[in-house]
Z-matrix of the N, CA and C atoms (Angstrom, degrees):
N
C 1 1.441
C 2 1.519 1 110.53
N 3 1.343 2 120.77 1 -50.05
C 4 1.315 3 108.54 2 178.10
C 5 1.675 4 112.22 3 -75.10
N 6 0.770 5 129.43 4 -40.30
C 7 1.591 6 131.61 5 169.05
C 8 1.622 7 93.17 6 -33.80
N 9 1.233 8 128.05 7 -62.74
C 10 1.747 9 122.90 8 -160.62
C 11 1.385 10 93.11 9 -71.99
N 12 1.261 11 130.37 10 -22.12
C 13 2.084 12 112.15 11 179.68
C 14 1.706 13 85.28 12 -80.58
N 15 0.838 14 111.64 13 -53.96
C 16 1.415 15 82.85 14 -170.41
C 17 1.352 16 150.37 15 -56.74
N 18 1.403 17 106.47 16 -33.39
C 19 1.724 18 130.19 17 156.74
C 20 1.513 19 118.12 18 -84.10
N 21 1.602 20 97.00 19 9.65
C 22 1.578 21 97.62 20 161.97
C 23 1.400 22 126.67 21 -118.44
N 24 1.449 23 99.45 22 9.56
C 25 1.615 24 109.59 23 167.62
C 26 1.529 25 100.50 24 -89.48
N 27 1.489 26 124.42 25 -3.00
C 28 1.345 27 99.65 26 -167.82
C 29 1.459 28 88.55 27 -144.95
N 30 1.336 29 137.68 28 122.31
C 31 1.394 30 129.81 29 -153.62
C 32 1.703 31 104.83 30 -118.70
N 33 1.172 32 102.52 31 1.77
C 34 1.597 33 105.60 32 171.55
C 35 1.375 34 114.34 33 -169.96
N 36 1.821 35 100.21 34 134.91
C 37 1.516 36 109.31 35 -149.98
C 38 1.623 37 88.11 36 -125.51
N 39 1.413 38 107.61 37 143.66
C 40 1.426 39 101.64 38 -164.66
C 41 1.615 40 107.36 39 -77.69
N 42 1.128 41 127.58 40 -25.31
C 43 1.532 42 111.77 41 172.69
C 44 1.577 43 113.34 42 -145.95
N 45 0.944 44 147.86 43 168.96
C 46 1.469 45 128.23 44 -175.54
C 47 1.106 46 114.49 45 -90.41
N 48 1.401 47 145.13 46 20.36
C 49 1.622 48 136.70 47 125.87
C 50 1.442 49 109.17 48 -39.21
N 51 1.207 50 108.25 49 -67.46
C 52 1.801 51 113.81 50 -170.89
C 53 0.950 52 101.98 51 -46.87
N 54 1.681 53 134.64 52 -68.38
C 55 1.420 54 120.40 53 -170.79
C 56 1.825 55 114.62 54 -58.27
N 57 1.352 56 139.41 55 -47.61
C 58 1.249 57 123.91 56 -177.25
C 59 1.570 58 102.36 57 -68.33
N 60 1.197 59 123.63 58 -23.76
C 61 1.727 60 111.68 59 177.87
C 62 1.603 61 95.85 60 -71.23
N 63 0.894 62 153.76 61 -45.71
C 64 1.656 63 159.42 62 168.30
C 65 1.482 64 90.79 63 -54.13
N 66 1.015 65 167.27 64 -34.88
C 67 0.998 66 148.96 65 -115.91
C 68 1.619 67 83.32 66 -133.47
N 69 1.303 68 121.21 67 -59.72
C 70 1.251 69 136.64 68 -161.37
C 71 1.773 70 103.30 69 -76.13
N 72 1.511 71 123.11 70 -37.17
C 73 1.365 72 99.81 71 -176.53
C 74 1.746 73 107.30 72 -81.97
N 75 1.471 74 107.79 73 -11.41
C 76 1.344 75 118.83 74 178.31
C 77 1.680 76 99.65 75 -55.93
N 78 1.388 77 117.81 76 -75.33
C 79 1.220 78 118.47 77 173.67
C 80 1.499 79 120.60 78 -25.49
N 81 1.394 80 116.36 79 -54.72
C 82 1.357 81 124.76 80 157.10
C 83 1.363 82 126.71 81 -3.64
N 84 1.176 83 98.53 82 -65.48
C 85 1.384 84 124.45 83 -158.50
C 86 1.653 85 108.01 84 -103.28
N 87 1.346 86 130.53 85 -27.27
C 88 1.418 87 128.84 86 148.08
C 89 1.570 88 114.20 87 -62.70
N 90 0.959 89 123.20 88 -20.32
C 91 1.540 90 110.98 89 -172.25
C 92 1.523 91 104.56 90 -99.28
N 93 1.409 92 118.33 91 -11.91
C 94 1.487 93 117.29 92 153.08
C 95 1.633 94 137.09 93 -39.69
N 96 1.915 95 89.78 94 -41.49
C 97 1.040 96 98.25 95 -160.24
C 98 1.783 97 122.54 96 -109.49
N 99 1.503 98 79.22 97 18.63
C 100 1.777 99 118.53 98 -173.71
C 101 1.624 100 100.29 99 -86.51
N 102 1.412 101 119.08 100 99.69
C 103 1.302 102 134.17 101 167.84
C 104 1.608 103 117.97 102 -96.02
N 105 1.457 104 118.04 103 -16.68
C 106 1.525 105 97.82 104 176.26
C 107 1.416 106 106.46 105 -106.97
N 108 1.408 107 117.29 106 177.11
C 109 1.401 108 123.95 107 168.75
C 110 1.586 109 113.31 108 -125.88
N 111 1.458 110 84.74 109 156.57
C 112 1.755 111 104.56 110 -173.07
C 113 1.348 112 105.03 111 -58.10
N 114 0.953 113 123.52 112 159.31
C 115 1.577 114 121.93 113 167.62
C 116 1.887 115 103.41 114 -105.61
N 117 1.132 116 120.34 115 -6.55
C 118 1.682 117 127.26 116 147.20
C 119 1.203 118 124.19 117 -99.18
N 120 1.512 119 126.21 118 21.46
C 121 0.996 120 105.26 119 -172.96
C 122 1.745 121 137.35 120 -85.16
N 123 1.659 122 88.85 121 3.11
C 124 1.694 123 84.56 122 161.74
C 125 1.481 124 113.13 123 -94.59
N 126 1.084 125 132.67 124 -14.24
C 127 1.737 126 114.68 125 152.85
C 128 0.965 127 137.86 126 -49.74
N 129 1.563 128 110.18 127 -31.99
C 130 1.730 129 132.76 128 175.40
C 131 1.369 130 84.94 129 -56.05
N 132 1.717 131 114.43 130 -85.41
C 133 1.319 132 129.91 131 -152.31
C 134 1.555 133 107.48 132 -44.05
N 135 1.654 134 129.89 133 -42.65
C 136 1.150 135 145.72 134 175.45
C 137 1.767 136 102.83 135 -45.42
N 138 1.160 137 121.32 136 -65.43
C 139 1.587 138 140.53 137 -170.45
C 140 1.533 139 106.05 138 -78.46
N 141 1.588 140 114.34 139 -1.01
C 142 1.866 141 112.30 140 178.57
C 143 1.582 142 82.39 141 -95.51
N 144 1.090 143 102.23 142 -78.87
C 145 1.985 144 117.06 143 171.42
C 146 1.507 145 115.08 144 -3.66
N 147 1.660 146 104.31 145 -50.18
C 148 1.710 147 90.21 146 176.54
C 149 1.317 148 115.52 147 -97.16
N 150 1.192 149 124.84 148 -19.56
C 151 1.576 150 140.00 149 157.39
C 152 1.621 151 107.26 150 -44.56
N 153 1.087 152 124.78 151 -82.77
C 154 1.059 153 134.07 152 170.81
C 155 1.722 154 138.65 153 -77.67
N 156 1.401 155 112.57 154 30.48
C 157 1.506 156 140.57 155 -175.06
C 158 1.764 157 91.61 156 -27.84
N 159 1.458 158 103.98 157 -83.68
C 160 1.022 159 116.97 158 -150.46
C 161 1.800 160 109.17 159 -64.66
N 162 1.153 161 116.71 160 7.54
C 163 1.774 162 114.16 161 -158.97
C 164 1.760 163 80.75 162 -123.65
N 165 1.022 164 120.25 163 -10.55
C 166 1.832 165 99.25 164 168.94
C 167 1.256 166 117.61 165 -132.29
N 168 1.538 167 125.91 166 48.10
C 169 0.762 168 136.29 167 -177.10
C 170 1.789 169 98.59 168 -110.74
């Protein structure tokens, strides 16, 4: 939900760098403001890890 206010104040992004860089400092800044925790959240983290091997290394 907040991801769509944000790419909906601006309805055209000149190439798709701009939009995932918008997209990504947005995230930024929601996960700041993220005070509780999952009660799965090491399965998530387990199943991002093999999804995404090579991007957190």
């Amino acid at each position: 939900r907040q991801l769509r206010k944000v790419t909906k104040a601006k309805s055209v992004f000149p190439t798709d760098d701009s939009l995932l860089k918008m997209l990504y400092l947005a995230m930024i800044d929601i996960t700041k403001k993220w005070t509780g925790r999952r009660k799965d959240w090491g399965q998530i983290h387990s199943q991002l890890e093999i999804f995404f091997a090579d991007r957190l290394d």
